[in-house]
VOGU-252149 format. One record per residue: residue number from 1; chain; z, x, y of N, C-alpha, C, O in turn; residue in one letter. Coordinates in nm, 2 decimals. Atoms other than C-alpha are relative to their C-alpha. Layout:
NODE   num   chaine      n_w      n_u      n_v     ca_w     ca_u     ca_v      c_w      c_u      c_v      o_w      o_u      o_v   residu
NODE   NUM        A        Z        X        Y        Z        X        Y        Z        X        Y        Z        X        Y        A
...
END
This chain:
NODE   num   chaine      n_w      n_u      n_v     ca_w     ca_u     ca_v      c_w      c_u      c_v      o_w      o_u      o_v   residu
NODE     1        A    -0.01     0.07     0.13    -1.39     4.30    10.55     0.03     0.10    -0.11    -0.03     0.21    -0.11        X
NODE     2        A    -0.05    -0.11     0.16    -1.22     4.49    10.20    -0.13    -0.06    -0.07    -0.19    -0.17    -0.07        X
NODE     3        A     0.10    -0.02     0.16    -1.46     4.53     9.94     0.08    -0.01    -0.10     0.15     0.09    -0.08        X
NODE     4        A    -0.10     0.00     0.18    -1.25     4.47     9.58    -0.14     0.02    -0.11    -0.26     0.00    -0.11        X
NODE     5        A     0.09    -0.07     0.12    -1.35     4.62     9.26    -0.08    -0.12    -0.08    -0.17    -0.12    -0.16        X
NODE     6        A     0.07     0.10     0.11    -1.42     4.28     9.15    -0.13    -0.08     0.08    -0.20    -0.15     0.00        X
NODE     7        A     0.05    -0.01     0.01    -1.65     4.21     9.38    -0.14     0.08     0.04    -0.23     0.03     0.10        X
NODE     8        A     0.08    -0.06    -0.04    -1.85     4.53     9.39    -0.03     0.00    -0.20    -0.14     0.03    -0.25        X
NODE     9        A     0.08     0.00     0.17    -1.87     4.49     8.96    -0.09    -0.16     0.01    -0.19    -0.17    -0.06        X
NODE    10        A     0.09     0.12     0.00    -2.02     4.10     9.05    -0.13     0.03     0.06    -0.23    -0.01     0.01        X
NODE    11        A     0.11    -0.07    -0.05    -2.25     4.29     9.26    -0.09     0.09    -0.07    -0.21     0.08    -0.05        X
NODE    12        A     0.05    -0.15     0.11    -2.36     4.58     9.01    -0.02    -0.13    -0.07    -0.14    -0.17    -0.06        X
NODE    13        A     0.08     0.09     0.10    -2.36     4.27     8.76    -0.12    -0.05     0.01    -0.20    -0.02    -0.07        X
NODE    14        A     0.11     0.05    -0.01    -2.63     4.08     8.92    -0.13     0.07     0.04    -0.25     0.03     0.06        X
NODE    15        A     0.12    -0.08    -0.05    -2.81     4.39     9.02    -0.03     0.05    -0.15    -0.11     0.14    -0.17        X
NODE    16        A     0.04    -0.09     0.14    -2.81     4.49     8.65     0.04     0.14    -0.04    -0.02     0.20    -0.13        X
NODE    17        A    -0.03    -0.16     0.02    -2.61     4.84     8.71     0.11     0.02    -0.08     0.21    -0.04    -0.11        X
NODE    18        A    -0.19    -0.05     0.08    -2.37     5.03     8.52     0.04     0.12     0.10    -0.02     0.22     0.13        X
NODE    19        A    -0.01    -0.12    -0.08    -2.14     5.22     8.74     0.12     0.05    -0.05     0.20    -0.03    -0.09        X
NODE    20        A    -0.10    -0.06    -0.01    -1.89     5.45     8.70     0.11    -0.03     0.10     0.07    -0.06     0.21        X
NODE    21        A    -0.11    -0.01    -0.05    -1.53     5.45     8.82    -0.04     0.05     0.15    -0.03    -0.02     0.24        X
NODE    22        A     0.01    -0.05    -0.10    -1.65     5.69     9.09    -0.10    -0.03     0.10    -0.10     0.02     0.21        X
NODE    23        A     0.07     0.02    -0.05    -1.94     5.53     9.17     0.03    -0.13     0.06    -0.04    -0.16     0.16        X
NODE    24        A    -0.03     0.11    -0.05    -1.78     5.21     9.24     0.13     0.01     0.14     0.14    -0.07     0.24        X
NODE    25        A    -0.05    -0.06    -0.13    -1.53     5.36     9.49    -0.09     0.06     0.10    -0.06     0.06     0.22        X
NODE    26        A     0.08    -0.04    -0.12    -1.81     5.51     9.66    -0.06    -0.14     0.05    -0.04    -0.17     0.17        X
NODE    27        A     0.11     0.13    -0.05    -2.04     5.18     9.69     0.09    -0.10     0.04     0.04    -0.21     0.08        X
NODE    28        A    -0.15     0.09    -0.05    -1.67     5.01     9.78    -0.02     0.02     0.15    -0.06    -0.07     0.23        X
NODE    29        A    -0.01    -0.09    -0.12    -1.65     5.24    10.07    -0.17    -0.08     0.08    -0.18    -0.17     0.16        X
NODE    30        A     0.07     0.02    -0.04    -2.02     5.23    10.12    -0.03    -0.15     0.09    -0.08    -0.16     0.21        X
NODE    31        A     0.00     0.21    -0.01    -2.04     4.80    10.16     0.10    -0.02     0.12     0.09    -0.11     0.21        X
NODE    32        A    -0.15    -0.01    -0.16    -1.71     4.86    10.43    -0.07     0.03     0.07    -0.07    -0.05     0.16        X
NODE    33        A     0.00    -0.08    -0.10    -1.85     5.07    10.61    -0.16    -0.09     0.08    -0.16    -0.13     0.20        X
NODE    34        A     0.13     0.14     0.00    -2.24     4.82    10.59     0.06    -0.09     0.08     0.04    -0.12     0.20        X
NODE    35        A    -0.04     0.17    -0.09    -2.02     4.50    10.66     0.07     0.05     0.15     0.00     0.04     0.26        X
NODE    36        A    -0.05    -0.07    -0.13    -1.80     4.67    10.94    -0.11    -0.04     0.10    -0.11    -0.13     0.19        X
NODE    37        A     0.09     0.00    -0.13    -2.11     4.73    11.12    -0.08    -0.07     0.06    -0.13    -0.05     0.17        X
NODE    38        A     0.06     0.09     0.01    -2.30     4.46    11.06     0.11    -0.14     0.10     0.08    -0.23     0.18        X
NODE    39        A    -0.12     0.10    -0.10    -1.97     4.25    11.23    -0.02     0.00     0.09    -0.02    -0.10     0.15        X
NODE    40        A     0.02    -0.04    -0.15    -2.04     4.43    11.56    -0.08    -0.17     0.04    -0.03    -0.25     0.11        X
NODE    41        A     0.06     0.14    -0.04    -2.30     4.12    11.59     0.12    -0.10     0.05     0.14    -0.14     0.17        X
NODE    42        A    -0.07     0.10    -0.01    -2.06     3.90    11.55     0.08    -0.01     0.17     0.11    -0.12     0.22        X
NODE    43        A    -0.06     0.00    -0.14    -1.90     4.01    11.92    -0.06    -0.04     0.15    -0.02    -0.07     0.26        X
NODE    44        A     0.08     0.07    -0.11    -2.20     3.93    12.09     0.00    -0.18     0.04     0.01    -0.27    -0.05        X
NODE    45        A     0.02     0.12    -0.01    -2.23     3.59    12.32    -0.18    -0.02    -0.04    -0.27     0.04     0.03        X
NODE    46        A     0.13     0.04     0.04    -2.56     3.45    12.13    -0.05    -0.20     0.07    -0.15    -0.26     0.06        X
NODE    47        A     0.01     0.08    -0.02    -2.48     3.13    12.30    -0.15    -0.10     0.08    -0.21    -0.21     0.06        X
NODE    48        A     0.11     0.04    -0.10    -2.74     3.12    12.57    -0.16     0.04    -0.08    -0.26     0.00    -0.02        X
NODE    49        A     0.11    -0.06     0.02    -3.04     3.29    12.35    -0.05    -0.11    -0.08     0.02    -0.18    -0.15        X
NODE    50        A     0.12     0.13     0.09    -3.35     3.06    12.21     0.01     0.07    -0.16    -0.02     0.18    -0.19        X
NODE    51        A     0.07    -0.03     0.15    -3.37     3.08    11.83    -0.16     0.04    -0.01    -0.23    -0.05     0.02        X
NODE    52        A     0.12    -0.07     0.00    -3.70     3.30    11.78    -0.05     0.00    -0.16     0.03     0.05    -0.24        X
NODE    53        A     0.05    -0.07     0.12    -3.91     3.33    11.45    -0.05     0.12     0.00    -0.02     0.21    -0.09        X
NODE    54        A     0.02    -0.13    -0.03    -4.09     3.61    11.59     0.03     0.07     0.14     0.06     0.01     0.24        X
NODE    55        A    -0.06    -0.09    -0.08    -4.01     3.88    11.81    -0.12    -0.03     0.13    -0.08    -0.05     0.25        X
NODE    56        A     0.10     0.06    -0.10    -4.31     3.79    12.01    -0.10    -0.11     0.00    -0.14    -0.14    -0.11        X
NODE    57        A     0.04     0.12    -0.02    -4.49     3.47    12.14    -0.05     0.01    -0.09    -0.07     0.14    -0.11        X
NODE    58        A     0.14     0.06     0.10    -4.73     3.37    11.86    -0.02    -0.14    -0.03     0.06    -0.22    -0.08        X
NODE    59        A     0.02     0.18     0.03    -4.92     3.03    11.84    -0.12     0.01    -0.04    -0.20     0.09     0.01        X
NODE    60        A     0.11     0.03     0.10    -5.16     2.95    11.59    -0.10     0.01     0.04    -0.11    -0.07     0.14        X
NODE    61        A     0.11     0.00    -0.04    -5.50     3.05    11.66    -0.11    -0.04    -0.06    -0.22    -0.01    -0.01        X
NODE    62        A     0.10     0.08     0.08    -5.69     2.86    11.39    -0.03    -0.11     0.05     0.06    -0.18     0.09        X
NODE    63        A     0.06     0.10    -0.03    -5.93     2.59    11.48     0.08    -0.12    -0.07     0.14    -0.10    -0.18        X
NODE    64        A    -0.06     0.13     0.10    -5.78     2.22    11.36    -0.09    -0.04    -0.13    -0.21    -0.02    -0.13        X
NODE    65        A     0.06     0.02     0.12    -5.89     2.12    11.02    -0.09    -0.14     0.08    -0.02    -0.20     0.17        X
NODE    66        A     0.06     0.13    -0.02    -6.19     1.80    11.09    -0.09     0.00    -0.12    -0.14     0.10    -0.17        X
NODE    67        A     0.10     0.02     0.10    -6.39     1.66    10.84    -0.13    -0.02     0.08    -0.17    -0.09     0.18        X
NODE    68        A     0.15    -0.01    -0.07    -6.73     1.74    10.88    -0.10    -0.08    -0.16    -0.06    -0.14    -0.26        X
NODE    69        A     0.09     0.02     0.15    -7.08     1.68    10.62     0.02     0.12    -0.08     0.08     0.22    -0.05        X
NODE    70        A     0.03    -0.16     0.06    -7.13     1.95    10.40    -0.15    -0.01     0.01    -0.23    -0.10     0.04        X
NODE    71        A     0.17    -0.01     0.02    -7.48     2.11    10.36    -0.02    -0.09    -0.13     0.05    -0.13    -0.22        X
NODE    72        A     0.05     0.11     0.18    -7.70     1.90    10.10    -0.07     0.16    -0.08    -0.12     0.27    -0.05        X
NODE    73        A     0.02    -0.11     0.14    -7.72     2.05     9.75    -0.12     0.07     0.01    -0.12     0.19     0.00        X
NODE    74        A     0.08    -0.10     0.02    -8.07     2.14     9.77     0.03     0.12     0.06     0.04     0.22    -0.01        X
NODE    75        A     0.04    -0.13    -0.11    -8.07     2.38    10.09     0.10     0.07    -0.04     0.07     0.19    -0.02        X
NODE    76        A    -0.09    -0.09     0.04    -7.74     2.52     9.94    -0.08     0.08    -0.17    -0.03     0.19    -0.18        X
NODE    77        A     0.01     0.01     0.12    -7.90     2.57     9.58    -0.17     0.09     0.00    -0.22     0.15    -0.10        X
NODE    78        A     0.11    -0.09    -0.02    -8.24     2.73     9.74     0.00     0.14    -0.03    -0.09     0.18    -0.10        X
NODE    79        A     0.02    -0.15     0.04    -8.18     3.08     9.72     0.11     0.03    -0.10     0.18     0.13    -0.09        X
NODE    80        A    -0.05    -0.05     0.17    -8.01     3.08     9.38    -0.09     0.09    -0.07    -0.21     0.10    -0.06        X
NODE    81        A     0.10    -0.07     0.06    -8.13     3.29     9.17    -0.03    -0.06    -0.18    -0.13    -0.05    -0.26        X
NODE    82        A     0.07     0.09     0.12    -8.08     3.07     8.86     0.10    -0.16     0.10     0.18    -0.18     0.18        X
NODE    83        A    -0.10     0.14     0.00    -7.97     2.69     8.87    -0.04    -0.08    -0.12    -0.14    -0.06    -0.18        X
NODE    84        A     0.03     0.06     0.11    -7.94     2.45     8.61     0.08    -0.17     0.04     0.18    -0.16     0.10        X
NODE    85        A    -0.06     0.08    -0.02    -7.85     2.07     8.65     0.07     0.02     0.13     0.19     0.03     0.13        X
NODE    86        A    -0.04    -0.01    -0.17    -7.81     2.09     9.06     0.14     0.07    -0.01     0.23     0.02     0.06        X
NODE    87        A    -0.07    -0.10    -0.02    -7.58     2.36     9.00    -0.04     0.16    -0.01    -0.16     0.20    -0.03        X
NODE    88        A     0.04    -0.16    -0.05    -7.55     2.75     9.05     0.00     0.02    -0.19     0.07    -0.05    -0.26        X
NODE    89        A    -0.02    -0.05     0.11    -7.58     2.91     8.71     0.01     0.11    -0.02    -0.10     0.17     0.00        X
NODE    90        A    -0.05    -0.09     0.02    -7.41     3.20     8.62     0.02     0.10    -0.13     0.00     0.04    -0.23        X
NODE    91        A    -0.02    -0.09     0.14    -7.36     3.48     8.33     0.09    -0.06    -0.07     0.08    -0.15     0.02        X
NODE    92        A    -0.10    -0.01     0.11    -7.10     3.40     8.09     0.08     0.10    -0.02     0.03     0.20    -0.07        X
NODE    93        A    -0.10    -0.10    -0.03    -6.82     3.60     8.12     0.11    -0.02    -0.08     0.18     0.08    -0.08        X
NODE    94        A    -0.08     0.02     0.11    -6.59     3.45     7.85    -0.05    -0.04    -0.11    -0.13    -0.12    -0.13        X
NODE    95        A     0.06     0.06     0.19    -6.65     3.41     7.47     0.08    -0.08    -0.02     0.08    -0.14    -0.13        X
END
């Protein structure tokens, strides 16, 4: 694939750069030489290969969500060290 000056300046534009004359023939070149090799892929047959998200098996190893009870307020509310109104009561931390 060519690289053109116009768009390795759309490129620099959205990356926010300012480049020099010389710096845009280099990163011209550079982006050729990137896509070029990046094409190689394209020669392979991918036909037969499974679509993978990861490179190795992985399956979820979290328990399923079930609704359970919760503990009752008291026994959760026992070793507070303050409470006020069957809640935990805390410092104040914002004015």
């Amino acid at each position: 694939m060519k690289v053109d000056k116009e768009t390795i300046e759309y490129v620099a534009n959205l990356a926010r750069l300012r480049l020099s004359e010389k710096e845009k023939e280099k990163l011209a070149l550079d982006l050729e030489s990137i896509i070029s090799y990046v094409d190689k892929l394209n020669e392979l047959d991918t036909s037969k290969i499974i679509p993978t998200v990861h490179v190795i098996p992985i399956k979820n190893v979290f328990r399923d969500d079930e609704v359970r009870d919760s503990y009752p307020k008291d026994k959760m509310l026992m070793n507070a060290p303050e409470k006020e109104d069957g809640c935990f009561k805390v410092p104040k931390v914002v004015e």
